[in-house]
C-alpha positions in Angstrom: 106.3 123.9 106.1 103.3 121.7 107.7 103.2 118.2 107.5 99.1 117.2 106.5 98.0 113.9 106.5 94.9 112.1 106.6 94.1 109.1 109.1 93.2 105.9 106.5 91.1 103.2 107.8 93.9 101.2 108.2 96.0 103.4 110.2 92.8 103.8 112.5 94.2 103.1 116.2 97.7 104.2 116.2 98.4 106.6 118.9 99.6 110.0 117.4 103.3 109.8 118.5 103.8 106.7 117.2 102.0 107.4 113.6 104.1 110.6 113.7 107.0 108.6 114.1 106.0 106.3 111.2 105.1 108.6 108.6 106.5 112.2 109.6 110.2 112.0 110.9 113.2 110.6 112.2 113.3 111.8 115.6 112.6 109.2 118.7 109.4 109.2 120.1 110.7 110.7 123.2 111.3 114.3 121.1 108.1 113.8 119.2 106.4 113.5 122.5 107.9 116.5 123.6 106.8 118.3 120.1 103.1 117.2 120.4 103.2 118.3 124.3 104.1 121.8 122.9 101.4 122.7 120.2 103.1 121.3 117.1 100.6 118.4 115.7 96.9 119.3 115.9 94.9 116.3 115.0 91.6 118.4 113.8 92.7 121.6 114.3 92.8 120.8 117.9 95.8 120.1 120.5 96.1 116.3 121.3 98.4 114.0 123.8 100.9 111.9 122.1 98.8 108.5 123.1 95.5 110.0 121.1 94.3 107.2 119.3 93.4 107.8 115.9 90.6 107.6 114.3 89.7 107.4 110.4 89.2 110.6 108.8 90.8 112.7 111.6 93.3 115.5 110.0 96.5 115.9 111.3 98.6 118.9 110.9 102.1 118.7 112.5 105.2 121.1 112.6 108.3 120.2 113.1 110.1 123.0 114.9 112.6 124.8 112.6 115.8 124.6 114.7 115.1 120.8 114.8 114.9 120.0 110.9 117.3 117.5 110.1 119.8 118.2 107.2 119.1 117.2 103.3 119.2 113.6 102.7 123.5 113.5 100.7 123.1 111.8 97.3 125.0 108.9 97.2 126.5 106.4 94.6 124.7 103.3 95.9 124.1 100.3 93.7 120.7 99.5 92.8 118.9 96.6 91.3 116.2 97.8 89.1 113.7 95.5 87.6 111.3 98.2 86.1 111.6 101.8 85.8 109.3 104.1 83.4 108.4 108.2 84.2 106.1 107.8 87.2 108.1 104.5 89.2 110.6 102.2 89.9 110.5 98.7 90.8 113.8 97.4 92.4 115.4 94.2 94.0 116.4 95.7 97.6 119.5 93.4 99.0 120.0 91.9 102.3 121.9 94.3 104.7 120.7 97.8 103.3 118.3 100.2 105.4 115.7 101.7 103.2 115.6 104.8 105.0 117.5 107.1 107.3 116.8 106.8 110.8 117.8 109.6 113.6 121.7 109.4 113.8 122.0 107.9 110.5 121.7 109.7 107.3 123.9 107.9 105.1 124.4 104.7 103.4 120.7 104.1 102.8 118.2 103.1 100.0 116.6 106.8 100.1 120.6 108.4 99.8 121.1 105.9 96.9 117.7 107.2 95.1 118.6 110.3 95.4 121.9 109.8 93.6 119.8 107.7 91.3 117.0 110.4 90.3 117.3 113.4 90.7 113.7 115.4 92.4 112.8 112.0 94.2 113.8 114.9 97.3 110.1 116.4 97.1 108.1 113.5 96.9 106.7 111.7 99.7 108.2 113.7 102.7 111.6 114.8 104.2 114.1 111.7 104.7 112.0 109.6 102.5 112.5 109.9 98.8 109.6 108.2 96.8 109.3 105.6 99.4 105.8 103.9 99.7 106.5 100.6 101.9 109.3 99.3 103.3 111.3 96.4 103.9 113.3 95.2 107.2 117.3 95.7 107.0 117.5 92.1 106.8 114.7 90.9 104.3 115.8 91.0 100.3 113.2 91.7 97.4 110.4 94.0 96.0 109.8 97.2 96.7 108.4 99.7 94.8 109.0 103.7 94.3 107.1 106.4 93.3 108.7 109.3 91.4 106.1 111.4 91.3 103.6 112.6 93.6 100.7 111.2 92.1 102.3 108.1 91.7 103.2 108.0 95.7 99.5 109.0 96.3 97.9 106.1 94.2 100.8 103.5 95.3 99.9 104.7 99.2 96.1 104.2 99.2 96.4 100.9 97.2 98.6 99.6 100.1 96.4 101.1 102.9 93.2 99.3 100.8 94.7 96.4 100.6 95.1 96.3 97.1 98.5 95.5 96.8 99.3 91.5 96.2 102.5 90.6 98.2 104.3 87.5 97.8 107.3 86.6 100.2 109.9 83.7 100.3 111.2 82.7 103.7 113.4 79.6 105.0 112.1 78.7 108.3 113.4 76.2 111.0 111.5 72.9 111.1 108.5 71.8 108.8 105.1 72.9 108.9 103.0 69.7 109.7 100.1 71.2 107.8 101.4 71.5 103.9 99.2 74.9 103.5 97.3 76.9 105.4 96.1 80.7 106.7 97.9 82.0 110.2 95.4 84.2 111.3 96.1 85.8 114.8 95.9 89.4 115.7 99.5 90.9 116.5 100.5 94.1 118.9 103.2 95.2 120.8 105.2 92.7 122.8 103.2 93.4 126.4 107.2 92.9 127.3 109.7 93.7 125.4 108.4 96.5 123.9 110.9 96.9 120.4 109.4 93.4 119.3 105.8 92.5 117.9 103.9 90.0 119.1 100.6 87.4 118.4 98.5 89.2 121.3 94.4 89.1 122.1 93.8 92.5 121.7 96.1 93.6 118.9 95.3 94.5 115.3 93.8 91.9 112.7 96.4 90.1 111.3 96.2 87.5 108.2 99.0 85.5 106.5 98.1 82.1 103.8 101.1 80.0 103.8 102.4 76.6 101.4 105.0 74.9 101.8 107.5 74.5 98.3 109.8 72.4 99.5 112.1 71.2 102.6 115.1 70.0 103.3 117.5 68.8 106.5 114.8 70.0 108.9 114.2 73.0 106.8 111.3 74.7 104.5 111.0 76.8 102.0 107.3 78.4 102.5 105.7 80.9 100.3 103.9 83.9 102.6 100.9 85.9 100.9 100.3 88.4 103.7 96.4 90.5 103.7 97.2 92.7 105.9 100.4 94.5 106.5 101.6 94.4 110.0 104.9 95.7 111.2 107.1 92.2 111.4 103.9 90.6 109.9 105.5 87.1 108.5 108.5 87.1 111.6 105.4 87.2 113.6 103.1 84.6 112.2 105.7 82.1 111.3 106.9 82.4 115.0 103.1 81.8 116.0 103.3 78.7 113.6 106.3 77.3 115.7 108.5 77.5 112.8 110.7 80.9 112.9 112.4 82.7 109.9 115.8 80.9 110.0 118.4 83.2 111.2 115.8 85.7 112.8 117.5 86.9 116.6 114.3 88.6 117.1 111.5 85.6 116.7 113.8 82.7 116.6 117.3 82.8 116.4 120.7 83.6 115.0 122.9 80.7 114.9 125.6 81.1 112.6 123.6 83.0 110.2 124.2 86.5 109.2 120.8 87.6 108.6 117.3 86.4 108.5 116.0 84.4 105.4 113.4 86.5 104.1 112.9 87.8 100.8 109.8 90.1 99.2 109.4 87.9 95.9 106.4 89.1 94.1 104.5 92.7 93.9 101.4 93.3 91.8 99.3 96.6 91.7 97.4 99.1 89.5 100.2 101.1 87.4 99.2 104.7 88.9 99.7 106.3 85.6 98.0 103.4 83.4 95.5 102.1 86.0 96.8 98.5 84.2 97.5 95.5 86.7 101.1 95.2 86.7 103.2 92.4 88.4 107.3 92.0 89.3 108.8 89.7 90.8 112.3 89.9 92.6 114.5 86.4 92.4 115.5 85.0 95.6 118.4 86.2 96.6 121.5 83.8 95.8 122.2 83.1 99.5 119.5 80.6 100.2 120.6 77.2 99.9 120.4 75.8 96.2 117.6 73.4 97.0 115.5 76.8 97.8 116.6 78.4 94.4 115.6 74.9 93.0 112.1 75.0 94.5 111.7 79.2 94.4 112.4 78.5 90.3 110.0 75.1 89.9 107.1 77.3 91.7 107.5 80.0 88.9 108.0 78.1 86.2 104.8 75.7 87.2 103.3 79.3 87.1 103.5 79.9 84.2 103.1 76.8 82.2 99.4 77.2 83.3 98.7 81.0 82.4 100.6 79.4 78.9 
């Protein structure tokens, strides 16, 4: 059955293999560029090279070739933090360590398998491989992330994000402290002109803006709140490396040390309830492997929160 989406404002400038890759499939985009080559995505009804860049509005209609469709997603018996469920989402606390969804060569042992196990129809919404899922979080970042159970939810949850509707909040421990207390990091980010699997702060990439504040700090360390605008791939990684102060444990932007993964956790989500249209906010608590003093200053910031909207 054809895949149809339409191009956002947001997702303006992507080339076509690489929004196919995004939003359609699992394959590599070797074996998409190889499907677009042969007919199978039409972006307006009309045969286009995998590095077409998109524009808002265009209509894209793309097939994946029938011997080629990967297996059902398993159901699988994965634990799962839920902070809020009702008939149309769920809100969960994602750990450290678990891929969201399957990628080509692995189709176990994920977020979407444990959803599946979970609920029961989540198979049919939002697209093959990707049960309910709106947004996503890195293997290695903890936190928010919301699901959509139904397809209207998953419509109304996707444009908020692609309007920028959608109020993030993230926690992350970074190496070194920020000389300026608070702040904005606003520098556009693209493709590493290099090493092509990382992101990058580059002149002519896409706009890019993070605010920042400092909670606390500690042994050469800080605990920094992230409110991200725009949502960039590696967004906060990016900036905080831009900023001279890396996500502590982060091999990609900074580096490893004896760490096991990188500090970085989605704390807050707030959005329209698709079914209500009420504001509705969730927040996920940092996960117990930052040090204490974090916990200690993740908790004072919330509680200072809400003594004033007492």
């Amino acid at each position: 059955m054809p895949l149809h989406f339409l191009v956002t404002p947001e997702q303006a400038g992507q080339r076509l293999d690489k929004f196919l890759g995004t939003e359609a499939s699992d394959f590599s985009r070797a074996r998409l560029q190889g499907f677009i080559r042969n007919g199978h995505a039409l972006v307006n009804q009309l045969a286009a090279k995998p590095s077409y860049p998109l524009r808002a509005g265009d209509n894209i209609v793309f097939e994946i070739p029938q011997e080629t469709i990967p297996s059902p997603l398993a159901a699988q018996h994965i634990p799962i933090d839920i902070l809020f469920e009702d008939e149309t989402l769920i809100v969960l606390n994602k750990p450290a360590g678990l891929v969201v969804h399957p990628g080509a060569g692995n189709r176990e042992g994920t977020l979407a398998n444990g959803l599946l196990y979970h609920c029961g129809g989540l198979e049919i919404v939002g697209g093959e491989g990707r049960p309910g899922i709106v947004h996503r979080l890195d293997r290695e970042t903890s936190g928010c992330l919301v699901v959509a159970k139904t397809e209207a939810a998953h419509n109304s949850l996707s444009a908020q994000f692609a309007a920028r509707e959608v109020e993030k909040s993230y926690l992350a421990l970074v190496d070194g402290i920020p000389r300026m207390p608070h702040g904005k990091i606003d520098a556009a980010i693209g493709r590493h002109p290099v090493h092509r699997q990382k992101m990058a702060t580059v002149d002519r990439g896409r706009d890019s803006l993070t605010h920042y504040r400092v909670l606390a700090s500690h042994e050469g360390k800080a605990l920094i709140e992230c409110r991200p605008r725009t949502g960039r791939t590696h967004q906060i990684r990016v900036h905080l490396k831009h900023l001279g102060h890396p996500v502590t444990g982060d091999p990609q932007y900074g580096r490893r040390g004896s760490h096991e993964r990188h500090f970085l956790h989605a704390w807050k989500l707030a959005f329209k309830h698709p079914l209500t249209g009420k504001r509705v906010h969730y927040a996920a608590t940092l996960s117990p492997d930052f040090p204490v003093w974090a916990l200690d200053a993740a908790r004072a910031r919330e509680a200072d929160r809400m003594e004033k909207i007492a």
